[in-house]
C-alpha positions in Angstrom: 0.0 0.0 0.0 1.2 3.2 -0.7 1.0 6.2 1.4 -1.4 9.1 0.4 1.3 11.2 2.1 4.7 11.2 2.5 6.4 13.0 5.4 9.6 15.1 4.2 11.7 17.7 4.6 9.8 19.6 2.2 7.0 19.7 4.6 9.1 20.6 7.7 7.9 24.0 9.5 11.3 23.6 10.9 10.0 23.3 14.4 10.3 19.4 16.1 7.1 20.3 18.6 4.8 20.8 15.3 6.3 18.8 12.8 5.8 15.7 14.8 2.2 17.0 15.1 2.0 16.8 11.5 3.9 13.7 11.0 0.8 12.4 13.8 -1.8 13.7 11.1 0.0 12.2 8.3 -0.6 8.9 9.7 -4.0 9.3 10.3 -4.5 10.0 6.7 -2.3 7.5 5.2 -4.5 4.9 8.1 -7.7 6.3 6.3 -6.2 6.2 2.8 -5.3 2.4 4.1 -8.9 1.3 5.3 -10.4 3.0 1.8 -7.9 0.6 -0.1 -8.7 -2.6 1.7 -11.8 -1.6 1.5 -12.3 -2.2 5.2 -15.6 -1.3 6.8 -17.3 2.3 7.1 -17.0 2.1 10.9 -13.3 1.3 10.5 -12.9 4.6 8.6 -15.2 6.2 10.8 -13.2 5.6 14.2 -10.3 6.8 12.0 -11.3 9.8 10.8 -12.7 10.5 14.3 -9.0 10.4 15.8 -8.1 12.5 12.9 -10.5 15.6 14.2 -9.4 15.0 17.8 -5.9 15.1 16.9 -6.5 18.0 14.7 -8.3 20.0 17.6 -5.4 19.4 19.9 -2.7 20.0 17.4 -4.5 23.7 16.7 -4.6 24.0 20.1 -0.9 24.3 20.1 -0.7 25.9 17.5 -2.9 28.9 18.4 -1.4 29.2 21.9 2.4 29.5 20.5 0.8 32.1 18.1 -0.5 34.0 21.0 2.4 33.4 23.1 5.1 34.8 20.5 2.4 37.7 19.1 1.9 36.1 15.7 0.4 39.3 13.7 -1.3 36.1 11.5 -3.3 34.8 14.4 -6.2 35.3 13.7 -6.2 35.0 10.0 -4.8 31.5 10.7 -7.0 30.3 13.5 -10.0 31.1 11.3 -8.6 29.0 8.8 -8.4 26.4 11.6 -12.1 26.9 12.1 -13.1 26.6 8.5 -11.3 23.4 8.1 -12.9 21.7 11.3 -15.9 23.1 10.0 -15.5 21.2 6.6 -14.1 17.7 8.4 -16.5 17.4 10.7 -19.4 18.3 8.0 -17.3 15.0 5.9 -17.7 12.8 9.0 -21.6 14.1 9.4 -22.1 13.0 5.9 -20.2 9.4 6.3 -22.2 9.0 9.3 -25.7 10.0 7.2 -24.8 7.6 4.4 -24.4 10.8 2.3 -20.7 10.3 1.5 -19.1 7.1 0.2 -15.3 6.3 2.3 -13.5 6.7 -0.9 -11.7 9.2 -3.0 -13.6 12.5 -2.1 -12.6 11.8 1.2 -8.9 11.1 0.8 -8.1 13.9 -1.9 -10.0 16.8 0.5 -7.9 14.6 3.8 -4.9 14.8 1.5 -5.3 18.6 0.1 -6.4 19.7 3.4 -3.8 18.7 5.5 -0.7 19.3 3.3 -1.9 22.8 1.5 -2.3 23.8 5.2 0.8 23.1 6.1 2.8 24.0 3.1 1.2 27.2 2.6 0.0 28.6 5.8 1.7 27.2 8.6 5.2 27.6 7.0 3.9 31.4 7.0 4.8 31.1 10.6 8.4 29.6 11.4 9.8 33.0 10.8 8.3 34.9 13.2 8.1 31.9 15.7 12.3 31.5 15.7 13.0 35.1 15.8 10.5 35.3 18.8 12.3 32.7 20.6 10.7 29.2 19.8 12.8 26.3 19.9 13.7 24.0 16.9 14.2 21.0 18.6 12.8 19.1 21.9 14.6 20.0 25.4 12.2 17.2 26.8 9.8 15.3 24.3 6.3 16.3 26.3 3.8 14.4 23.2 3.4 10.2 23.9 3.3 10.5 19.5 2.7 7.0 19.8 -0.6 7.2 21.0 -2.4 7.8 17.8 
């Protein structure tokens, strides 16, 4: 099975706290992209796609607070962007759970396009300003259990 997204340097925001974040998401959507391919059951995909929102919450979350932490003059451009897109995944699980959306490829391209045009094109807005105002690049202590999801 191949995966629906890669994780590489290309998509590095150059921080290790967010980037493992996204490498987290990334797995979700290559574990969705997985159960559409075996064609596994609608529940299976379900449960899946239900980590994927909680994960996402969290993960914006952190990323809101460091924006308001280190005065990100993007915040709340970007945490309206946040909005809209848990808007438009949790409409997608609504409509898997109303029988109104099949688990297939409408899901995985928006999972796909959502999750890396984010990253790519709004959250490396951010790595800039976050370094200059004092954010670190790497762990001093690992404070995620990543292997949770």
């Amino acid at each position: 099975m191949a995966n629906l997204v890669t994780w590489t340097q290309d998509i590095s925001v150059g921080i290790q706290e967010i980037d493992e974040q996204h490498k987290v998401l990334i797995n979700l959507l290559n574990s969705i992209n997985e159960a559409v391919e075996q064609r596994r059951s609608l529940e299976v995909a379900k449960e899946i796609l239900g980590k994927l929102i909680d994960y996402s919450r969290i993960h914006f979350s952190v990323e809101e607070s460091l924006m308001r932490v280190l005065n990100y003059p993007g915040y709340d451009e970007h945490k309206e962007l946040h909005q809209d897109l848990m808007d438009n995944i949790i409409a997608l699980s609504q409509k898997l759970d109303e029988g109104k959306l099949a688990v297939g490829v409408e899901l995985q391209y928006f999972l796909k396009n959502w999750l890396v045009k984010h990253i790519m094109e709004t959250d490396k807005q951010y790595t800039e300003h976050f370094i200059k105002a004092g954010a670190q690049t790497t762990f001093k202590k690992s404070s995620w259990n990543i292997s949770f999801w």
